[in-house]
C-alpha positions in Angstrom: 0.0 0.0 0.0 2.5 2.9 -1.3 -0.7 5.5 -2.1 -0.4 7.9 0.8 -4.5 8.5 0.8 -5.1 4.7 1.1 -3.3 5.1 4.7 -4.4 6.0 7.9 -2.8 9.5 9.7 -0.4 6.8 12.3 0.5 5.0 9.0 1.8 7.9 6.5 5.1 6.9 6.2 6.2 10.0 5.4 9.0 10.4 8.0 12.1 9.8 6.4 10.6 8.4 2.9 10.7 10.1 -0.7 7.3 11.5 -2.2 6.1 11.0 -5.7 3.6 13.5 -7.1 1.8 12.2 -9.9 0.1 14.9 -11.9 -1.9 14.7 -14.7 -4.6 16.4 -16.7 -8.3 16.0 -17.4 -9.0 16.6 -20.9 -10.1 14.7 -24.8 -8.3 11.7 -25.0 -9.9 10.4 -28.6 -13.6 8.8 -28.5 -12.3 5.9 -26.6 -10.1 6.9 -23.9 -11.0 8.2 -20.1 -10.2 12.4 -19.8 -8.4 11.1 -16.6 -6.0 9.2 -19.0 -2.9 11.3 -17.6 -3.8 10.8 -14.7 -3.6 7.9 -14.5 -0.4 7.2 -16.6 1.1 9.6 -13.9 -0.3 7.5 -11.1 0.4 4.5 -11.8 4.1 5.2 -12.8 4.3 6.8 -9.4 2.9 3.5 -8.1 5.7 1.3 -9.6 8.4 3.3 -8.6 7.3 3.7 -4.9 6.9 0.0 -5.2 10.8 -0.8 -6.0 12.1 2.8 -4.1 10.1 2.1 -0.9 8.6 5.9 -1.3 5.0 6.9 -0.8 2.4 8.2 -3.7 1.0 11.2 -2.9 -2.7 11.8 -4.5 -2.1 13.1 -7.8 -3.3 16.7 -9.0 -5.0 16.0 -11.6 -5.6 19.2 -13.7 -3.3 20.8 -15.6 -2.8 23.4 -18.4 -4.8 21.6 -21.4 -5.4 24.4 -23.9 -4.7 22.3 -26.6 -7.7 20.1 -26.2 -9.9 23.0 -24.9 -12.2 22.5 -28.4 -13.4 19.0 -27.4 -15.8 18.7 -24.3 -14.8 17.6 -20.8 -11.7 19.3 -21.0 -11.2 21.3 -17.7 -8.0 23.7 -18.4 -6.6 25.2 -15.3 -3.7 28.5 -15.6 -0.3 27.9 -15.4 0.1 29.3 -12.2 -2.5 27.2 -10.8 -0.2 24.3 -11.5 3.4 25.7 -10.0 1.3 26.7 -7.1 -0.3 23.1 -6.3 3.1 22.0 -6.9 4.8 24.0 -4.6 2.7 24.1 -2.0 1.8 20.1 -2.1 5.9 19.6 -2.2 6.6 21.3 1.1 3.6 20.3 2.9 5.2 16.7 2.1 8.9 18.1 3.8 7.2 19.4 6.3 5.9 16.1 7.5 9.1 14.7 7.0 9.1 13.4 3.5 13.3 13.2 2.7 12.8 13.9 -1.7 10.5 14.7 -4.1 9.8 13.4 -7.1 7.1 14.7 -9.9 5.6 11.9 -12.4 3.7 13.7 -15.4 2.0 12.1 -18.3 0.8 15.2 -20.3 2.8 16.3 -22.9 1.2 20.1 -23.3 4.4 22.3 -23.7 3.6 24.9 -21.4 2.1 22.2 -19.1 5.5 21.1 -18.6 6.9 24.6 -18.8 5.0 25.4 -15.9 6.0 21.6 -14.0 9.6 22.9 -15.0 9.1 26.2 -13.0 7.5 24.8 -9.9 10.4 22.7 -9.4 13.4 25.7 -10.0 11.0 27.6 -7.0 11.6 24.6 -5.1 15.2 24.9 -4.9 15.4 26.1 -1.3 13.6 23.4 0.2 16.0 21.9 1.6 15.7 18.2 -0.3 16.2 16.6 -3.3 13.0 17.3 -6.5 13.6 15.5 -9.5 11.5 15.9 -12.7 12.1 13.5 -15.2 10.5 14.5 -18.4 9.5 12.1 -20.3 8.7 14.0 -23.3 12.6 14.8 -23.5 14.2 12.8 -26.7 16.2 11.4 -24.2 13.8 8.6 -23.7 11.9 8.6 -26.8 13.8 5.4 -28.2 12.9 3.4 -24.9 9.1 4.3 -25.1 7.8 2.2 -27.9 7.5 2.3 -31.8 4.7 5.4 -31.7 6.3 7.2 -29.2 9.0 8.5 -31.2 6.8 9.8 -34.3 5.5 12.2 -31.6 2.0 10.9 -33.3 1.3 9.6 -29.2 -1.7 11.2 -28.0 -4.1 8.6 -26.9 -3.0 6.5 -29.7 -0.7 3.0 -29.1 1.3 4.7 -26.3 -2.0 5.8 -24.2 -4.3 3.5 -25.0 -2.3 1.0 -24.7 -1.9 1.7 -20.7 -4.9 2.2 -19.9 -5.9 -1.3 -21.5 -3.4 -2.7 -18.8 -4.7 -0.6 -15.8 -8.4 -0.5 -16.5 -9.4 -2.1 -20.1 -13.2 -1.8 -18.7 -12.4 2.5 -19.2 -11.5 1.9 -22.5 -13.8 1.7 -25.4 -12.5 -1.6 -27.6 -15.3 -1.7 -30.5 -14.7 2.6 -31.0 -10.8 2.4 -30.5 -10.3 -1.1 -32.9 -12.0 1.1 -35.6 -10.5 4.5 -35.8 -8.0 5.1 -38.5 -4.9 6.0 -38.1 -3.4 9.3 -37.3 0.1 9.6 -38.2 0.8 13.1 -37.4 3.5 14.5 -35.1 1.9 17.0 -32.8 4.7 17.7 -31.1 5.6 18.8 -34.5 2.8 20.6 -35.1 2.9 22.5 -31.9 6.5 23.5 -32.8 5.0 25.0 -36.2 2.4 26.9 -34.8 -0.5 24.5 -34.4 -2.8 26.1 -32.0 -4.9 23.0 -31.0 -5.4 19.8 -31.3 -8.3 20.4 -34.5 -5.4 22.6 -36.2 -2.9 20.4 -35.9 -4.7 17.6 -37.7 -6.6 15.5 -34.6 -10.2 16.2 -35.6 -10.8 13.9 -33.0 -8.7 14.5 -30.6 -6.2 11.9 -30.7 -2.9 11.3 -32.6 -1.5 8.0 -33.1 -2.6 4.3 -33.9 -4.7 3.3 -31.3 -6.4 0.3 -33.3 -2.8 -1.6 -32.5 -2.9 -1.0 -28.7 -2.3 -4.1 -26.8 -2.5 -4.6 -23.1 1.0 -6.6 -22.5 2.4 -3.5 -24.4 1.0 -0.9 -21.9 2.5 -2.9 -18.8 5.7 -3.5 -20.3 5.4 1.1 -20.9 4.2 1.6 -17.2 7.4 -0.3 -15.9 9.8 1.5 -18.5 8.0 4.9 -16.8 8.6 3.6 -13.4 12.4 2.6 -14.0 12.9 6.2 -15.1 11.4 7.7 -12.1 13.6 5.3 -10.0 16.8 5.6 -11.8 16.7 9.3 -11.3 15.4 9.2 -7.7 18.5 6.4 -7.4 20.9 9.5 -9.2 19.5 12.2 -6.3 20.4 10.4 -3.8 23.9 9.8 -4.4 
């Protein structure tokens, strides 16, 4: 039991332990995917690592800046500020009840969603312990993330969907996601060149990707490739 709101108050296991933040967004993930998708992704990394770190999972913030996806219904968009705030604050509540590190698990790709995780931590730097970030969306991990991942055409397509087939396949909608065409675009390109949302950039539908191909085994084998990241640099802070 490594989720922090799953224990009772004598049972924290705070003291003297590292924190993982998971943080996340709620926005259009496609016609078949949950709008807690990064959320989840965020969580569930956090989970792993805890697991093999012996750290405790704080509950995950799950809004973030989602502009991008702000078209498509159910996607709740918070300010940047908003998120470097709850960061901050969450982070030293967790030092202040003893936790000894900090680490932040994100699963949405937004650019100035990270921008804004990327600030949080550099406000964090007098806090007296360790905060690692590792970004995922970096390039420096894009080879060990799959086939998709790498095309930057990974919005609930393979990458996505195919987590959230291993964590909760009864969230995910098989007949709709078997069936949607493919959508080979790279919106992290398109960003880059100016694409304003998700509908300019080419995802009509709000997803990016080939989710027809998603396959369970191939999400869990991605959650622990997540995980191992979050540990090796939580392993890295601590020497």
């Amino acid at each position: 039991m490594s989720r922090l709101g799953e224990r009772t108050s004598p049972a924290s296991g705070l003291r003297g332990a590292w924190a993982i933040l998971p943080v996340g967004s709620c926005e259009a993930h496609g016609p078949h995917l949950p709008l807690d998708t990064d959320v989840r992704i965020a969580d569930e990394t956090a989970l792993r690592a805890a697991r093999a770190l012996g750290a405790v999972v704080l509950p995950a913030l799950p809004y973030g800046v989602t502009e991008y996806a702000s078209a498509f219904d159910g996607t709740l968009s918070v300010p940047a500020a908003v998120v470097i705030a709850s960061i901050d604050a969450v982070a030293r509540a967790a030092v202040r009840k003893g936790a000894v590190g900090i680490a932040i698990t994100n699963a949405h790709f937004e650019p100035a969603h990270i921008d804004a995780i990327f600030a949080a931590v550099a406000g964090l730097h007098d806090l007296g312990v360790p905060v690692v970030f590792p970004n995922v969306a970096s390039r420096r991990y894009a080879s060990r993330l799959g086939e998709e991942f790498p095309t930057g055409a990974c919005h609930a397509g393979d990458y996505e969907s195919s987590m959230v087939l291993a964590m909760r396949p009864d969230l995910v909608d098989g007949d709709t996601m078997h069936a949607l065409p493919d959508v080979p675009i790279n919106l992290a390109g398109a960003m880059r060149a100016g694409a304003r949302d998700f509908v300019e950039a080419g995802g009509v539908d709000a997803y990016f990707g080939w989710p027809s191909r998603s396959r369970a085994e191939r999400g869990d084998a991605l959650l622990d490739t997540l995980a191992g990241i979050v540990v090796e640099a939580v392993n890295a802070a601590r020497t």
